[in-house]
C-alpha positions in Angstrom: -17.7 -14.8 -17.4 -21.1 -13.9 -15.8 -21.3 -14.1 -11.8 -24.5 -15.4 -10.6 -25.8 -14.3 -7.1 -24.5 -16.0 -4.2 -21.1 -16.8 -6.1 -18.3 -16.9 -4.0 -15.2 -15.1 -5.8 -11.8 -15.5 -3.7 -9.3 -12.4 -4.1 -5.8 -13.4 -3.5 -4.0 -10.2 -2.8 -1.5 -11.5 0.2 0.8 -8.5 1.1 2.4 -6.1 1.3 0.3 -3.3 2.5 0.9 -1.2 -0.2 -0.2 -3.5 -2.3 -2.9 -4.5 -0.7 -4.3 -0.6 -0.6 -3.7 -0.6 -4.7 -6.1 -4.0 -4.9 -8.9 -2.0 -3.0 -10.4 -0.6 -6.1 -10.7 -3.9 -7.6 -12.8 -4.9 -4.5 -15.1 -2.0 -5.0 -15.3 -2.1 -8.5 -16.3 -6.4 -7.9 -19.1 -5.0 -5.6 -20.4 -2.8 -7.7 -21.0 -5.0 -11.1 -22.4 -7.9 -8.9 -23.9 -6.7 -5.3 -25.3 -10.5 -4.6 -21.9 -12.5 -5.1 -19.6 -13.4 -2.0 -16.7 -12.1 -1.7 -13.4 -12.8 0.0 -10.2 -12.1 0.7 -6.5 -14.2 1.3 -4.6 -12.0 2.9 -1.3 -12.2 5.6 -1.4 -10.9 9.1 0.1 -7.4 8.8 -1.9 -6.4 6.0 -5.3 -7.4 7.1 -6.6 -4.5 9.4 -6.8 -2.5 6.1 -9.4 -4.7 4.9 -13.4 -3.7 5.4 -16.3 -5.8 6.4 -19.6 -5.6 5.3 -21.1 -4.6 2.9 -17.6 -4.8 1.0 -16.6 -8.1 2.1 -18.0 -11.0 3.5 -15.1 -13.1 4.6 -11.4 -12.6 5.2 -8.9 -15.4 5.3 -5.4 -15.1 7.2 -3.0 -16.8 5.9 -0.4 -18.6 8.1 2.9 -16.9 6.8 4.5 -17.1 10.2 4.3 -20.7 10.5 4.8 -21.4 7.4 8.2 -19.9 7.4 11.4 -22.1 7.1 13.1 -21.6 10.5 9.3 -22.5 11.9 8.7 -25.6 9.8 12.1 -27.2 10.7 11.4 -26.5 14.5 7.5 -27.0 14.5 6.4 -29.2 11.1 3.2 -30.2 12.3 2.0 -26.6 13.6 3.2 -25.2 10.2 1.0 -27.7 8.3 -1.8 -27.3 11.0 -2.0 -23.9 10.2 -2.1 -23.9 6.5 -4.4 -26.9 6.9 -6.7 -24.6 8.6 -6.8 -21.4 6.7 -7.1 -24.0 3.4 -10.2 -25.4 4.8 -11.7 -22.3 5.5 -11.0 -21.0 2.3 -12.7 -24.3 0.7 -16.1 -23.6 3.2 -16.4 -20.7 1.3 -16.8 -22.5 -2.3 -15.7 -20.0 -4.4 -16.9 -20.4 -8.0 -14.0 -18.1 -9.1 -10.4 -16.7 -7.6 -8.8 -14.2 -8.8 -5.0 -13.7 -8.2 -4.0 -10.2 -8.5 -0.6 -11.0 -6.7 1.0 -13.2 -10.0 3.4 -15.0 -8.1 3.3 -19.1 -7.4 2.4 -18.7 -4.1 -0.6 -16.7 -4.8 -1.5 -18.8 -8.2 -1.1 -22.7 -6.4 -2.9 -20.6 -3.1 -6.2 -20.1 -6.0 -5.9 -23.8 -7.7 -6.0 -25.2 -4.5 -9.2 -23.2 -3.3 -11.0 -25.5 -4.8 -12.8 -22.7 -7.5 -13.7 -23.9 -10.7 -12.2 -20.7 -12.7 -9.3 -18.8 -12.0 -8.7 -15.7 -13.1 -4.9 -13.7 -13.6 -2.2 -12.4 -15.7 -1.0 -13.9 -18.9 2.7 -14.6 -18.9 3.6 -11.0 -19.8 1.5 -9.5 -16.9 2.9 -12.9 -14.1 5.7 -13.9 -12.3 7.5 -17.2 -11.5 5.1 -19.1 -14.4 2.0 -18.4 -12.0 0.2 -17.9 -15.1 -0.3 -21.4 -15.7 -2.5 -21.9 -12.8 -5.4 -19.7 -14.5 -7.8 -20.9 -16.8 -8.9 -17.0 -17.4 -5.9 -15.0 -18.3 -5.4 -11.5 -19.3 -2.7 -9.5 -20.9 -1.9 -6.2 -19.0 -2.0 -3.0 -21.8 1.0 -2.1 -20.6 4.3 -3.3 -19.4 4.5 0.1 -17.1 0.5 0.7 -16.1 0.3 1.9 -12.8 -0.2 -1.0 -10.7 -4.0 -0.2 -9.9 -4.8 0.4 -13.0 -3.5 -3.1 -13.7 -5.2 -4.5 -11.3 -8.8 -3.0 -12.2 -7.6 -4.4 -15.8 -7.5 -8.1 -14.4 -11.2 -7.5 -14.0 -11.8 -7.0 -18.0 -13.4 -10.5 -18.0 -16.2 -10.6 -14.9 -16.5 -6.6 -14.1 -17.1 -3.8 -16.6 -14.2 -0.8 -16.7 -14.6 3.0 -15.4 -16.5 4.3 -12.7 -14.9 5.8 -9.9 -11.6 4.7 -8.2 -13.1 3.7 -4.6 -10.6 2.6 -1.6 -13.0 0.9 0.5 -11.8 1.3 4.2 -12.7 0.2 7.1 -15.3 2.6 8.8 -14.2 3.0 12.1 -13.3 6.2 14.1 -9.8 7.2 15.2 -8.7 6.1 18.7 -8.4 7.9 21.5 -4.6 8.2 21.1 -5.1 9.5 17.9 -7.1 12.1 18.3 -5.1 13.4 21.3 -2.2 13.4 19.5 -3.5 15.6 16.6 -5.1 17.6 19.1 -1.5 19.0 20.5 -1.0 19.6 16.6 -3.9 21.4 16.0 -3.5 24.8 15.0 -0.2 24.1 12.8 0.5 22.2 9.2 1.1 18.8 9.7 3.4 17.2 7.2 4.0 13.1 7.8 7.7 12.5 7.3 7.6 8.6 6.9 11.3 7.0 6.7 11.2 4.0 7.3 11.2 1.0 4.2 10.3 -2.8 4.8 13.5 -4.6 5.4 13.5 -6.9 2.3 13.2 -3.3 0.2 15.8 -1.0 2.0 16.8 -0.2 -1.3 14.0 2.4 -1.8 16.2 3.8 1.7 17.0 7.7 1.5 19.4 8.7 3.9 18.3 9.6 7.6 20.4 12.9 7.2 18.8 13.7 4.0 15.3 13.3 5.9 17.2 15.7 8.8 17.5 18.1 6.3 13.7 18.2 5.4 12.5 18.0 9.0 14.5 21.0 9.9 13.4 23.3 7.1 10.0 22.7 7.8 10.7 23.0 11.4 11.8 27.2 10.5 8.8 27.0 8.6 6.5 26.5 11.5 4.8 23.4 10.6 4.3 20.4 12.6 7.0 17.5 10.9 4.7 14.3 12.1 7.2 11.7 12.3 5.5 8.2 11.7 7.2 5.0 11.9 6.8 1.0 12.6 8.0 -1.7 14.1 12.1 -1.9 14.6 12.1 1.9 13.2 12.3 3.7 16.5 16.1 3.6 15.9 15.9 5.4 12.6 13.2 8.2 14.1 15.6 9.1 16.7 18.5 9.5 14.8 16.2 11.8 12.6 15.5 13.6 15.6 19.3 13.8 16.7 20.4 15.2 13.3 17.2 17.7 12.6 17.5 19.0 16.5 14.8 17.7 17.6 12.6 19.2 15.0 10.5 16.4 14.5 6.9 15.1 15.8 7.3 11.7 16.4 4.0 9.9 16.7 3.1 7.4 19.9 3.8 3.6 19.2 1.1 3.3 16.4 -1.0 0.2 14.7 -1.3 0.0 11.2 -4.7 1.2 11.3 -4.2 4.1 14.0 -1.2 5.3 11.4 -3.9 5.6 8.6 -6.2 7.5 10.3 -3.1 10.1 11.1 -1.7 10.5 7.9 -5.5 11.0 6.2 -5.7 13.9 8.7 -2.4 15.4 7.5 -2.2 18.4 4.6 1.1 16.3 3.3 2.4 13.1 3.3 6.4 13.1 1.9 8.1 9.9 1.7 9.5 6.9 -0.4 8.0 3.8 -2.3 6.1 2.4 0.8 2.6 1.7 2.0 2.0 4.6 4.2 2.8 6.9 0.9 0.0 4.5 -0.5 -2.1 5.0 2.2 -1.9 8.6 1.9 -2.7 9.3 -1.6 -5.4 7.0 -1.7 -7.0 9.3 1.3 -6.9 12.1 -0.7 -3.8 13.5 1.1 -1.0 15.5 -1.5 2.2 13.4 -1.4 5.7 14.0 -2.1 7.3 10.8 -3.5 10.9 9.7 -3.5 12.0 7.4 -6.4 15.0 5.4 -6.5 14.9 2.2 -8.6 11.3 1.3 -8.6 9.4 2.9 -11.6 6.8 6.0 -10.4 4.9 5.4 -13.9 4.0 1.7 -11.9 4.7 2.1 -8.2 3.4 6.2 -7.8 0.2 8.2 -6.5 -2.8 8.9 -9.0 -4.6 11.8 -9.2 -4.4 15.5 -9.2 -1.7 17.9 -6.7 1.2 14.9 -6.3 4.5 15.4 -7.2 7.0 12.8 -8.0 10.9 13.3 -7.5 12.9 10.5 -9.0 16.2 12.3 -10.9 17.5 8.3 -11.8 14.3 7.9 -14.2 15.1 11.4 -15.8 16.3 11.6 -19.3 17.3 8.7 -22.0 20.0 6.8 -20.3 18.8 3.4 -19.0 17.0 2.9 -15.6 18.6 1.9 -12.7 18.4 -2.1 -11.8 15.5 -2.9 -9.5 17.6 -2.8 -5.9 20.1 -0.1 -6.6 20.8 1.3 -3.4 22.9 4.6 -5.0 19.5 5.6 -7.1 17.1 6.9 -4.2 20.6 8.8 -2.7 19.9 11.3 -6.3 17.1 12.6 -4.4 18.1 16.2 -3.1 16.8 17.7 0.0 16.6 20.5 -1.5 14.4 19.1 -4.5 12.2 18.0 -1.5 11.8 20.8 0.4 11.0 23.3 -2.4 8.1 20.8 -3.9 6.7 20.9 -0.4 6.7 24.4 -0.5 4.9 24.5 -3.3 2.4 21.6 -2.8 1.9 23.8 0.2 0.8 26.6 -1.0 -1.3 25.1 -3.7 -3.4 23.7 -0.9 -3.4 27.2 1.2 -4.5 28.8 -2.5 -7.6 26.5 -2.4 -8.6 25.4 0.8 -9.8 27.2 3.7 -8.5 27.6 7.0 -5.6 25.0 6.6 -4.6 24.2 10.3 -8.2 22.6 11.1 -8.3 19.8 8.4 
């Protein structure tokens, strides 16, 4: 499909916010092979402040998930349908030509058909979830059933964008707050490793232990480095029992937005942590990450790129994986295991950059 200037082509990328970080390259990689289209973006609430402006993207379009949830509806129907009625008629004042639904599930697929675009673009039946795929008029098979899941989504782009050139996260170009910056300042002149804990509620699965993370915080506590601490909303609990297990060893961060905690982790020398967004939002920076993996698959959920390293013992040898949700799988992860691979990550970095504590 050729894209004419001044198309409008609709991304439908909704949530979470790791996800929404591994769409970025598709976003770049769409500017690139057509500079004179218009693009835009569906995207929920929480996610959004991850998204740039110009000369990335011209238009970004919340949508409504709050009040269009069921406890909502039942006590407010008309707001609920106000709201999507809304954000739908903003979506159609853009006229997109094309959509594209890189989230494959019906929501995002009927959220494309009833943009009003002409062609819409997604994932075959083998690549889609919940028979989303018959919403497209454009499908395409993924190459693989276990491609990592941005190199999935740049595949999605086969038909309107050509493949290679460089993976791009597009950001938001704006400096760190004031809060920021004064809390790295007190951190200055030590190695600051993010310790993020915390897991979205629906996926507490992907949980280690607090007293495992204890155990990490406290070794690199005798090591001298700074342990940042980062957490969200409703996690404050979990950071302070970290803090009561690992004495105290532990940074925690001020009350942070999503946006404030991106800018602290990309000026960290290590980012250790499970199957979230903030691990995504550190690799994606550039920033070496130590992954824990339970029952989601690293070969689709982990970092790219060089100086990573992935600790997921239930994936290891020939016996079968563990089922998606398997709360005993990330508990394989030993401290231990941790600790010595951010030793090591360490002291690759020390071997080949200068004058670590200033990053």
């Amino acid at each position: 499909m050729r894209l004419r200037d001044g198309d409008g082509v609709l991304l439908v990328r909704l949530g979470a916010v790791g996800d929404v970080v591994r769409t970025l390259p598709c976003l770049a990689a769409l500017r690139r092979a057509a500079p004179a289209v218009r693009l835009g973006w569906a995207v929920e609430a929480p996610s959004a402040p991850l998204l740039p402006g110009h000369p990335w993207l011209d238009e970004t379009f919340i949508f409504p998930r709050g009040a269009l949830g069921t406890a909502r509806l039942l006590r407010e129907p008309s707001r609920g349908v106000g709201a999507f009625r809304d954000f739908l008629s903003r979506v159609r004042a853009f006229r997109p030509v094309l959509s594209i639904d890189f989230q494959g599930s019906t929501k995002s697929a009927l959220l494309g058909r009833l943009s009003g675009s002409h062609f819409r673009l997604g994932f075959d039946r083998t690549g889609a979830r919940e028979g989303s795929f018959l919403f497209s008029n454009i499908r395409v098979r993924p190459s693989s059933a276990r491609i990592n899941r941005v190199q999935k989504n740049l595949e999605l782009l086969r038909p309107v964008a050509p493949s290679g050139g460089p993976l791009e996260f597009p950001f938001r170009e704006k400096a760190p707050s004031e809060k920021v910056m004064a809390f790295l300042e007190t951190l200055r002149e030590r190695i600051r490793v993010i310790i993020h804990a915390g897991t979205s509620h629906r996926q507490n699965y992907k949980q280690w232990p607090p007293e495992n993370f204890a155990k990490v915080v406290a070794s690199f506590a005798r090591e001298g480095w700074a342990p940042v601490l980062t957490w969200g909303p409703g996690e404050e609990g979990l950071t302070r029992r970290i803090q009561d297990l690992s004495g105290n060893g532990g940074v925690p961060t001020p009350p942070l937005d999503l946006e404030e905690m991106r800018h602290v982790i990309a000026r960290c020398h290590l980012f250790v942590g499970g199957d979230t967004g903030p691990m995504h939002l550190a690799w994606s920076q550039g920033v070496p990450v130590v992954a824990l993996f339970g029952s989601t698959d690293p070969s689709i959920n982990g970092p790219l790129g060089e100086g990573h390293r992935v600790i997921a013992p239930a994936w290891e040898g020939n016996g079968p994986y563990p089922p998606r949700g398997d709360r005993s799988a990330i508990r394989r992860v030993d401290p231990g295991v941790v600790v010595k691979a951010a030793l090591d990550s360490i002291s690759s970095f020390k071997r080949t950059a200068a004058g670590i504590p200033g990053r």
